[in-house]
SEVEX-126874 format. One line per 2 residues: number of its first residue (from 0); for each residue x, z, y of C-alpha. Coordinates in pm, whole numbers, plus 50000, padded with zeros to 5 digits. Example, Ala and Ser with C-alpha at 12.3 -4.5 7.8 and 13.67 -1.06 7.14 Angstrom:
0> 51230,50780,49550; 51367,50714,49894
This chain:
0> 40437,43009,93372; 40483,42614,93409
2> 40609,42547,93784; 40649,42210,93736
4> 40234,42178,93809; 40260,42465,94069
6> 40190,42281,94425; 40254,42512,94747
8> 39994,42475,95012; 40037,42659,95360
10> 39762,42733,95646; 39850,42614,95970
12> 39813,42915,96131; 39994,43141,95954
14> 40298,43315,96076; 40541,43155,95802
16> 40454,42831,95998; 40748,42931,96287
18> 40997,43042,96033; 41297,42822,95962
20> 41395,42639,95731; 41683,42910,95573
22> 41431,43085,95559; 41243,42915,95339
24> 41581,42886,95103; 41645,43247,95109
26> 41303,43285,94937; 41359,43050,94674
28> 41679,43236,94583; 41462,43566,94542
30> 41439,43754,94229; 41209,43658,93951
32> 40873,43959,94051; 40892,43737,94432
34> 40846,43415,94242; 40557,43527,94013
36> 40406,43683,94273; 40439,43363,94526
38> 40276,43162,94217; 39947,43427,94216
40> 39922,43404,94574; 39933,42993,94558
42> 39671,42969,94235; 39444,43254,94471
44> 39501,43018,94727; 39399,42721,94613
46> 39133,42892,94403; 38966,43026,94697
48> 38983,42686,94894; 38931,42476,94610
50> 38586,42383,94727; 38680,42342,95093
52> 38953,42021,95054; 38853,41844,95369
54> 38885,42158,95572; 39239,42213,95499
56> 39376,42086,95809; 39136,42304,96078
58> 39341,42616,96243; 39040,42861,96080
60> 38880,42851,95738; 38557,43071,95674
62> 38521,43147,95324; 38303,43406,95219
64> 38383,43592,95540; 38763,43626,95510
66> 38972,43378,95737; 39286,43197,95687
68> 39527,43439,95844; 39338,43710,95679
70> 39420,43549,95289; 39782,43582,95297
72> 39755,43935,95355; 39496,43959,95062
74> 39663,43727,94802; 39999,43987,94882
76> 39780,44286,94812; 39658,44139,94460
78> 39995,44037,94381; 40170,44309,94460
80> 39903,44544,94217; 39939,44303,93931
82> 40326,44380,93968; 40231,44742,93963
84> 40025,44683,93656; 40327,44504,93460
86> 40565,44772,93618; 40313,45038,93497
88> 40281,44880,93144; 40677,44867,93120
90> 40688,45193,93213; 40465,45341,92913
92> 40559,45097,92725; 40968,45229,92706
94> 40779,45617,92669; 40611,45484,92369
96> 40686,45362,92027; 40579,45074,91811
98> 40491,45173,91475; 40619,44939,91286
100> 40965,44887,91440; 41295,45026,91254
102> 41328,45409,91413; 40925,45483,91384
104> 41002,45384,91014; 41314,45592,90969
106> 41161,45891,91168; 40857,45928,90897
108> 41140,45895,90596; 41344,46214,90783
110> 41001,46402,90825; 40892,46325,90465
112> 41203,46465,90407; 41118,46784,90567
114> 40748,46784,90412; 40960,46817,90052
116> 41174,47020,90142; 40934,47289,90283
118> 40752,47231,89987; 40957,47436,89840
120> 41063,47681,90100; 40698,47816,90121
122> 40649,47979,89788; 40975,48213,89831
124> 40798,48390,90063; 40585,48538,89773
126> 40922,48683,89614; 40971,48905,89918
128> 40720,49206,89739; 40920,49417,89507
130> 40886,49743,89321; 41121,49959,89330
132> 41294,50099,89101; 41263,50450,89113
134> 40960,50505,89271; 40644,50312,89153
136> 40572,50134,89496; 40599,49846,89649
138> 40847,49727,89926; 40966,49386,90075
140> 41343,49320,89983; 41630,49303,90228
142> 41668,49157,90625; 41924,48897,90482
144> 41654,48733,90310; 41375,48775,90533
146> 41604,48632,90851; 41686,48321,90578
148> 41380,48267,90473; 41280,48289,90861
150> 41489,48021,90997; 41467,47743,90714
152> 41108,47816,90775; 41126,47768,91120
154> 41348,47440,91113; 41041,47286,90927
156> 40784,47418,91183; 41032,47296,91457
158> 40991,46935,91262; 40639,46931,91241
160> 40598,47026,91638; 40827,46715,91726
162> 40580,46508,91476; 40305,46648,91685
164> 40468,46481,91975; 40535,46162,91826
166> 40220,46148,91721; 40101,46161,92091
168> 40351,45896,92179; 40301,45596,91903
170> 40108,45344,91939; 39848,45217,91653
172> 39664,44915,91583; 39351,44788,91755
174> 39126,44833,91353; 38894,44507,91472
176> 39175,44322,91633; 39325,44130,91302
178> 39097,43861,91217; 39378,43623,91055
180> 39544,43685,90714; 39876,43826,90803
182> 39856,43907,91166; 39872,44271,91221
184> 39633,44311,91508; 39697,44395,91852
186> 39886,44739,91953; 39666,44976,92131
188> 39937,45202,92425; 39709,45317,92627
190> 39792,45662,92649; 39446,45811,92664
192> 39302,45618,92389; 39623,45747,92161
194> 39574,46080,92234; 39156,46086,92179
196> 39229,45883,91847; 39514,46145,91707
198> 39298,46463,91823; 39019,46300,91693
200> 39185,46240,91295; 39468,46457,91226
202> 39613,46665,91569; 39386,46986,91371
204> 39577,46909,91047; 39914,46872,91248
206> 39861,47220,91445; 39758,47407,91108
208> 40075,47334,90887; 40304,47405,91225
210> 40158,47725,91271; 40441,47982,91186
212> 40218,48198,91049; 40422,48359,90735
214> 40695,48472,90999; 40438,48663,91249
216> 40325,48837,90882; 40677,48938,90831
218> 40772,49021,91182; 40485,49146,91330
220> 40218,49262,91096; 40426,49397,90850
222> 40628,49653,91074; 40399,49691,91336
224> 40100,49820,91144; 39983,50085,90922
226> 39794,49874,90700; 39911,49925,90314
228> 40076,49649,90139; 39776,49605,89944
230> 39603,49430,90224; 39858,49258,90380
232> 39991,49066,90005; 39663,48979,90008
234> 39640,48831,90368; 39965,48687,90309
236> 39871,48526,89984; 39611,48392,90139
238> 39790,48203,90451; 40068,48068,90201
240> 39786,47908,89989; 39636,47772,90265
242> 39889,47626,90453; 40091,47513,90166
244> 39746,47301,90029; 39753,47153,90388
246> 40110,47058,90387; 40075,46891,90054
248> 39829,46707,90155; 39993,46574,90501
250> 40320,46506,90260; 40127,46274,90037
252> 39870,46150,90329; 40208,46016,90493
254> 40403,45895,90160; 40117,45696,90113
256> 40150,45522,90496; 40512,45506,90441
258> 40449,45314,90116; 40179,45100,90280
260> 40440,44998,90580; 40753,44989,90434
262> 40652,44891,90046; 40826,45070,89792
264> 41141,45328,89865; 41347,45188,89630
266> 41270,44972,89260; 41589,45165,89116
268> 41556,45385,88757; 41694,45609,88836
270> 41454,45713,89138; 41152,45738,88853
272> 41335,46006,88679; 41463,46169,88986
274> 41061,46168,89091; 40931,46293,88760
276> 41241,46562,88808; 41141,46684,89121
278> 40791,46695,89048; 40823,46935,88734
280> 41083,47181,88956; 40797,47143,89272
282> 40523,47267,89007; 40751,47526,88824
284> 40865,47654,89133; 40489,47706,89268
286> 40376,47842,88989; 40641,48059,88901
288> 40586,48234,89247; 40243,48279,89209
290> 40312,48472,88838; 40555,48660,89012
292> 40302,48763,89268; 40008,48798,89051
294> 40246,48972,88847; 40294,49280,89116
296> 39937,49275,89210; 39856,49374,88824
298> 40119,49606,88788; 39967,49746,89094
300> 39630,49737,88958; 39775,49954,88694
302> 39878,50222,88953; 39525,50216,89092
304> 39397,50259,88726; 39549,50552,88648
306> 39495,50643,89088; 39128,50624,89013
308> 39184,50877,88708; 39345,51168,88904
310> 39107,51135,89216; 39200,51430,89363
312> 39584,51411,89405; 39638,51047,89442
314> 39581,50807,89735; 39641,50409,89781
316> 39863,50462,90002; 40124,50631,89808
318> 40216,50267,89696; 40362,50208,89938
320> 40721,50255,90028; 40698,50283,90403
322> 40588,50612,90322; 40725,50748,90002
324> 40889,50955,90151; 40610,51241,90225
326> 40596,51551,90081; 40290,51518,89929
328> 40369,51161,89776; 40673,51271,89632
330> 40488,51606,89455; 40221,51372,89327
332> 40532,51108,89152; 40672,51452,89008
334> 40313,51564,88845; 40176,51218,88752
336> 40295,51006,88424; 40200,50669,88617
338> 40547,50538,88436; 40438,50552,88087
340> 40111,50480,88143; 40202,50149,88292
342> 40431,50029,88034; 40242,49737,87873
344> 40445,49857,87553; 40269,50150,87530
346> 39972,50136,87780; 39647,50006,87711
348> 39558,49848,88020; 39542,49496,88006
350> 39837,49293,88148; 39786,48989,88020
352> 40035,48691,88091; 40210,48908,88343
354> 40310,49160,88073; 40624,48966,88068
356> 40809,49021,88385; 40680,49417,88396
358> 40855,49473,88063; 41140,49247,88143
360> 41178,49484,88464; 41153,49092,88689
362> 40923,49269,88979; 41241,49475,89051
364> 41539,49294,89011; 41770,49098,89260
366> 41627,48811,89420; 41776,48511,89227
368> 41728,48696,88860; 41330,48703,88994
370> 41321,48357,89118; 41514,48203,88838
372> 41373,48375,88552; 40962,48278,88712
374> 41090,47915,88712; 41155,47910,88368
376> 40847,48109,88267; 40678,47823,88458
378> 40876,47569,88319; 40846,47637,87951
380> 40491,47726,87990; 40443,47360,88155
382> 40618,47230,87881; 40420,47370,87615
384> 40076,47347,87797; 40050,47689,87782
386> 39997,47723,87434; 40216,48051,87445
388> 39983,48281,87691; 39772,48559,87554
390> 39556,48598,87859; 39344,48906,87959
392> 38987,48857,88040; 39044,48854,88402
394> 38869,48538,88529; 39175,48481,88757
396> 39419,48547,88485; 39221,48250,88299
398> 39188,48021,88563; 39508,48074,88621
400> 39642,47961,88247; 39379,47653,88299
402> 39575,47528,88568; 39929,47567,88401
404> 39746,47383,88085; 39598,47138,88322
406> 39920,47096,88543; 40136,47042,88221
408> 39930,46767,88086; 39885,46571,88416
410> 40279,46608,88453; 40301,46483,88089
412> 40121,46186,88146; 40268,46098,88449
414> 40660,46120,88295; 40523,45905,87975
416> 40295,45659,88209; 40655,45646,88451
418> 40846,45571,88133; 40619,45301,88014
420> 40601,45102,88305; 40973,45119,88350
422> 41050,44984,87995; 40771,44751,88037
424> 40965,44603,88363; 41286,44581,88154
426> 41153,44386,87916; 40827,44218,88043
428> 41083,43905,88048; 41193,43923,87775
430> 40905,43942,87594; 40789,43627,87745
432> 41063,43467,87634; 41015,43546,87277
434> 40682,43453,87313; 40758,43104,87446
436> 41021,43057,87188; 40801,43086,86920
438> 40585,42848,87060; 40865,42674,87081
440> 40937,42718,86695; 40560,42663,86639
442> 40559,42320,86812; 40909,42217,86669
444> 40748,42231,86327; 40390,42072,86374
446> 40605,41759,86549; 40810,41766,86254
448> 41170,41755,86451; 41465,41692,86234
450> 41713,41987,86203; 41974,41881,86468
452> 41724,41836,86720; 41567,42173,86651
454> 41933,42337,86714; 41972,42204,87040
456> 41660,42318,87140; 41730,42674,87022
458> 42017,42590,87203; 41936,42553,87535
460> 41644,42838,87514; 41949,43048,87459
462> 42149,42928,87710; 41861,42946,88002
464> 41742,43238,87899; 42132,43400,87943
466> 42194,43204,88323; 41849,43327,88463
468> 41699,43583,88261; 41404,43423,88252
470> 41350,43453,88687; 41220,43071,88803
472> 41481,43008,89073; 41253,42707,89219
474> 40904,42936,89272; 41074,43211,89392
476> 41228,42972,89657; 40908,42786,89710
478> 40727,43099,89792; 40990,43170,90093
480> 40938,43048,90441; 41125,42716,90488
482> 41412,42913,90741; 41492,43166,90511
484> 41490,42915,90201; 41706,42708,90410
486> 41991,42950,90482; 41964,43068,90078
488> 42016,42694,90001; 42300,42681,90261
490> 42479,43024,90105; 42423,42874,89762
492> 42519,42524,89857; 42781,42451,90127
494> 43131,42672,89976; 43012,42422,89679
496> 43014,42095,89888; 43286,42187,90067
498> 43508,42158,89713; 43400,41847,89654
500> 43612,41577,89893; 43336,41336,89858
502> 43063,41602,90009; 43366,41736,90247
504> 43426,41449,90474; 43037,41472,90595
506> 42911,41686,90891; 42764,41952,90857
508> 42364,41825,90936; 42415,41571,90678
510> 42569,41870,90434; 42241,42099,90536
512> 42016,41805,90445; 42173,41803,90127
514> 42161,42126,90029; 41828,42127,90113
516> 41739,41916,89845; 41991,42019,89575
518> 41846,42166,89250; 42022,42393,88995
520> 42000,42220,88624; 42121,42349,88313
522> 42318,42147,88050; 42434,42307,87680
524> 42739,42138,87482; 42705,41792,87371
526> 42384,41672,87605; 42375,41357,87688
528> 42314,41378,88148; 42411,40958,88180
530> 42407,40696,87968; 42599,40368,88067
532> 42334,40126,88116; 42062,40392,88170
534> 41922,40361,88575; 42096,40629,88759
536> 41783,40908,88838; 42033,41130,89086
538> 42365,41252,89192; 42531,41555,88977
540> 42754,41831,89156; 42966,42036,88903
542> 42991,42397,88950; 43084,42485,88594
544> 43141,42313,88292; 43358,42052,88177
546> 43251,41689,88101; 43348,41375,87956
548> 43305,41041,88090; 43304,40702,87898
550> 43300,40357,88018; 43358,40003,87854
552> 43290,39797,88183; 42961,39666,88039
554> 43083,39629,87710; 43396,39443,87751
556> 43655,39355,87501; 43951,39601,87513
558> 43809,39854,87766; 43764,40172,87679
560> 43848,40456,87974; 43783,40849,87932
562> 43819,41106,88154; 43740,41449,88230
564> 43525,41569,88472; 43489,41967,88593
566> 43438,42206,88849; 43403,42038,89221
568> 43370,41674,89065; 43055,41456,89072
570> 42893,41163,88851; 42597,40948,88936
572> 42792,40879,89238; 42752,40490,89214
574> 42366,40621,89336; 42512,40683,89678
576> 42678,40369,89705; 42374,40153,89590
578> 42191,40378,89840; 42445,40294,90146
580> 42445,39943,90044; 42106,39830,89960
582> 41832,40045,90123; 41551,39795,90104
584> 41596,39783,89710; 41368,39992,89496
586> 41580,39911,89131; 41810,40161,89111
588> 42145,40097,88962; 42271,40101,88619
590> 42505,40373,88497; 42858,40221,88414
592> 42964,40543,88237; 42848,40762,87995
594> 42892,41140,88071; 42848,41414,87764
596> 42915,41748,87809; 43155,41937,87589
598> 43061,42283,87742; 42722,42476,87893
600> 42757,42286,88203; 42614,42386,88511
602> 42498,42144,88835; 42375,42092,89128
604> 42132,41754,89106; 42027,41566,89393
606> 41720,41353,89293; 41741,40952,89383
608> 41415,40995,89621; 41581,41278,89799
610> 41937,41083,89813; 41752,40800,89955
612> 41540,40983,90241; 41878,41165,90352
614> 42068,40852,90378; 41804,40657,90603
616> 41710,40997,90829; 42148,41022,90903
618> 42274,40666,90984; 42627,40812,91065
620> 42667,40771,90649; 42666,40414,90694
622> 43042,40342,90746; 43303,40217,90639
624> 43473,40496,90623; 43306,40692,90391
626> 43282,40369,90171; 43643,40406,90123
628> 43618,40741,90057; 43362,40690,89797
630> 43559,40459,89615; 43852,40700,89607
632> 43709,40948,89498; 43509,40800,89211
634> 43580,40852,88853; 43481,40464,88802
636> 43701,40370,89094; 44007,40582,88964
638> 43926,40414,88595; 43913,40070,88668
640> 44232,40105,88869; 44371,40288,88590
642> 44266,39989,88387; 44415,39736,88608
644> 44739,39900,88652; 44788,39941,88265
646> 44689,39608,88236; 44923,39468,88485
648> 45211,39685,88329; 45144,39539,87971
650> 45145,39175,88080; 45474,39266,88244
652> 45632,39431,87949; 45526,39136,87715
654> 45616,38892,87968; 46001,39037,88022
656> 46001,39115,87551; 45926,38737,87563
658> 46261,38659,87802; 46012,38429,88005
660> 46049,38651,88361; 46336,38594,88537
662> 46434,38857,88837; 46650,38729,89079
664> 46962,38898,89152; 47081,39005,89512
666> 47346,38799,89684; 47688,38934,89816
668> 47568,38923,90190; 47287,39156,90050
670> 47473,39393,89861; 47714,39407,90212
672> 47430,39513,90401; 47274,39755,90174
674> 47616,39926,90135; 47621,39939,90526
């Protein structure tokens, strides 16, 4: 709030009136809530009596029934609720989170974590039914597994209770409050209005997959009834299907915000195989449960077969181990031939595709021969789009193969659509390249280019094409904001400037300016980047590369210089000079050297236009100083000294040949004091 246009105004009859003056400095030293709320209490003030000017100096004021004194007292009520308000709003404000800040973000990657990885501890539950092995029943395996099993379960449900009350606790965005293009809308942290919107689209979906319902089956139902094991597989089937469909689709419901949010995890290759990976194990691993339990329930159906056929002796329940050890069970094992007349090698009741793991003996062995050898039923059977099964005519047994068939060619297409667009990334560039270099060719040959020309065309194709791999350095830096292009050009720029002694000796606005403006250019062997004679267009930094500079002094008789120029050096720099010296001139100067490069050469170019604008915004370039500087540092400088000095040095060595110079010799008193 601006204070500056804040004025005070005081009643005459209130009490503040007989304080004194330390008072009234003890209050202006007060903490920042006293001076916010002294401000509301002014505007309220002067609000209420803005109508009533002329009145201002009477000991009462009636307004709207309320007097003077009685207004203080009012204005400090209203100011101190608004503080309450802005306390309040701090206060659920620090219990609450924003969604798009850096620990909401990370939070959703840990519990989409969890989703996967209970994912797959769900379907082991349906390899806790066994038979065993020498009695034709059915039993769940070992505590050590069930208490496993239990607690990795439980860590997930734990997870998916504390996403519950995150849930409760983040705030979301106001849907009709973003009216711009990027603007995000307004956060909505009113507590209430949280809590109605999450009940009202996904608290029931929340409460279902935390339910730890498999655990109560094992725990409670299981060895606290006398239900057989023929309905409670079923009821348990039946909760692990459902609740697993849930959580699959609260994994993917939240990948997909996660995505939206964040973008992509990660643009890596390897993460596309990992994915494809993971998603054939996830779908082998389901599946292969679910053949495994199918698997029981038909060798079970078997028992019940040949059940049905001896009516009189045999009863459900005998299948069931809890109580295989009656009398009466045991007599009816001893009498029956239930063993051979389940063997799908010699029975004719109709396994179908869960002949397999009956003959193989898999619905009583160990735990990890069961598990492993169902994933790789699954897996090959995925593989091979279940070309392999000889199915029953059970409508579940078909269904059943559908899906595998189904299943096999989604995942198919998926790994071969993954694989596409990855090699299509690789070499989308690349094929644009080719493309424009046969346009190139194409265009090379209509304009009838002589052979020479052609090759340094090729030439330079080749060597852009290997220094940016095709990626336009100036749009991508165009489509940046101007701060963050600024510091890319600084990182890019400035160790550069700071080699060159020319660039060194400025400050560092006038080096930021600079960089600003610098572009990268790209020069193969024997191109031509200044001509002597030619206008100089801009200012060349070296960064690699090596160079060759002639000059002849405008053509003179007898001069010839040539140098080398590399890495930290710079040529067009006469551009600079014309620039310090003649602002008002729109000519720009002629080159007095000709610089070829003898290698792939590449620079950083400062155009004339942007040379010119940098030198008239930062006057502190206009000295002397750095006119000296310029001149010793410049490769035309450095030559035409060279040239004097050699010059000078011939003259002298002709002139002493000739006998003509005549150098006087030091006198006695001379040589006495040079000896002293």
């Amino acid at each position: 709030m601006d204070l500056t246009k804040t004025r005070f105004v005081r009643f005459h009859s209130d009490i503040e009136m007989g304080q004194p003056e330390s008072s009234s400095k003890t209050h202006d030293s007060s903490t920042a809530v006293n001076k916010e709320n002294a401000i509301e209490e002014t505007r309220i003030q002067m609000d209420v009596l803005g109508t009533n000017r002329k009145s201002m100096d009477e000991t009462r004021i009636q307004v709207d029934g309320v007097t003077s004194q009685e207004i203080p007292r009012l204005c400090k009520a209203k100011s101190s609720s608004m503080t309450a308000k802005v306390l309040d709003y701090v206060r659920v404000k620090r219990k609450f989170f924003d969604p798009y800040e850096k620990f909401t973000s990370r939070r959703n990657t840990v519990f989409l974590v969890v989703c996967l990885v209970s994912l797959f501890v769900d379907p082991l539950f349906m390899f806790l039914p066994s038979v065993r092995k020498d009695m034709s029943c059915i039993q769940n395996d070992g505590l050590a597994l069930k208490v496993i099993l239990t607690v990795a379960r439980s860590v997930g449900d734990f997870f998916y209770v504390v996403q519950i009350y995150f849930r409760f606790h983040t705030a979301y965005v106001a849907p009709t409050s973003s009216t711009f293009m990027f603007a995000r809308g307004s956060l909505i942290w009113d507590p209430r209005k949280i809590a109605v919107r999450y009940i009202k689209k996904g608290f029931l979906l929340d409460v279902i997959v935390a339910l730890p319902l498999p655990q109560v089956m094992i725990w409670g139902v299981i060895l606290h009834t006398s239900k057989s094991m023929l309905h409670i597989k079923s009821v348990l089937r039946y909760i692990l299907v459902c609740q697993y469909l849930s959580r699959l689709f609260l994994m993917f419901s939240l990948w997909s915000q996660t995505v939206k949010v964040v973008g992509a995890f990660t643009e890596a290759a390897w993460v596309g195989a990992a994915y494809n990976l993971m998603l054939s194990l996830l779908t082998s691993h389901v599946l292969g449960a679910c053949w495994f339990f199918q698997a029981i329930e038909r060798q079970e159906g078997c028992w019940q077969h040949v059940c049905n056929l001896e009516r009189r002796s045999c009863q459900y329940r005998f299948f069931d181990c809890r109580i295989v050890d009656n009398a009466r069970t045991e007599n009816w094992y001893t009498v029956s031939n239930i063993t051979s007349l389940c063997d799908p090698t010699k029975s004719d009741y109709a396994f179908g595709i869960y002949g397999e793991a009956v003959t193989a003996k898999i619905t009583s062995s160990p735990f990890f021969n069961k598990y492993f050898y169902s994933l790789w039923w699954a897996l090959k059977n995925l593989s091979s789009l279940g070309q392999g099964l000889s199915t029953s005519t059970s409508i579940g047994e078909i269904l059943f193969a559908i899906l595998i068939a189904i299943l096999g060619l989604v995942l198919f297409a998926l790994l071969i659509g993954n694989i596409q667009r990855y090699l299509q990334s690789t070499t989308f560039r690349l094929d644009e390249w080719r493309i424009r270099r046969a346009d190139t060719e194409q265009w090379m040959r209509l304009r009838l280019l002589p052979p020479l020309l052609r090759e340094s065309v090729r030439r330079y194709e080749q060597y852009s094409w290997d220094a940016t791999r095709g990626v336009n350095q100036e749009t991508l830096l165009e489509s940046l904001p101007i701060e963050l292009r600024r510091d890319i050009k600084r990182h890019m720029c400035h160790s550069l400037l700071q080699r060159v002694p020319l660039m060194g000796c400025m400050d560092e606005w006038t080096q930021d300016a600079i960089c600003q403006r610098l572009k990268p250019t790209l020069y193969t062997e024997g191109t031509y980047l200044i001509r002597e004679g030619d206008p100089v267009h801009g200012m060349h930094l070296i960064i690699r590369g090596q160079l060759e500079s002639c000059s002849t002094n405008g053509g003179q008789v007898g001069y010839f210089n040539i140098s080398r120029i590399g890495i930290g050096d710079t040529c067009g720099e006469e551009l600079l000079k014309w620039m310090l010296e003649s602002e008002s001139s729109v000519i720009f100067p002629s080159s007095l050297q000709t610089v070829k490069a003898i290698s792939e050469v590449e620079a950083f170019t400062i155009a004339a236009e942007d040379l010119k604008f940098v030198t008239a915004q930062f006057r502190m370039l206009h000295n002397e100083e750095l006119r000296k500087k310029l001149k010793c540092y410049s490769h035309r400088w450095r030559s035409w000294a060279a040239y004097l000095i050699q010059t000078d040095w011939r003259r002298y060595k002709g002139i002493k040949a000739s006998g003509r110079l005549k150098i006087p010799k030091p006198s006695d008193d001379t040589n006495s004091r040079l000896s002293r």
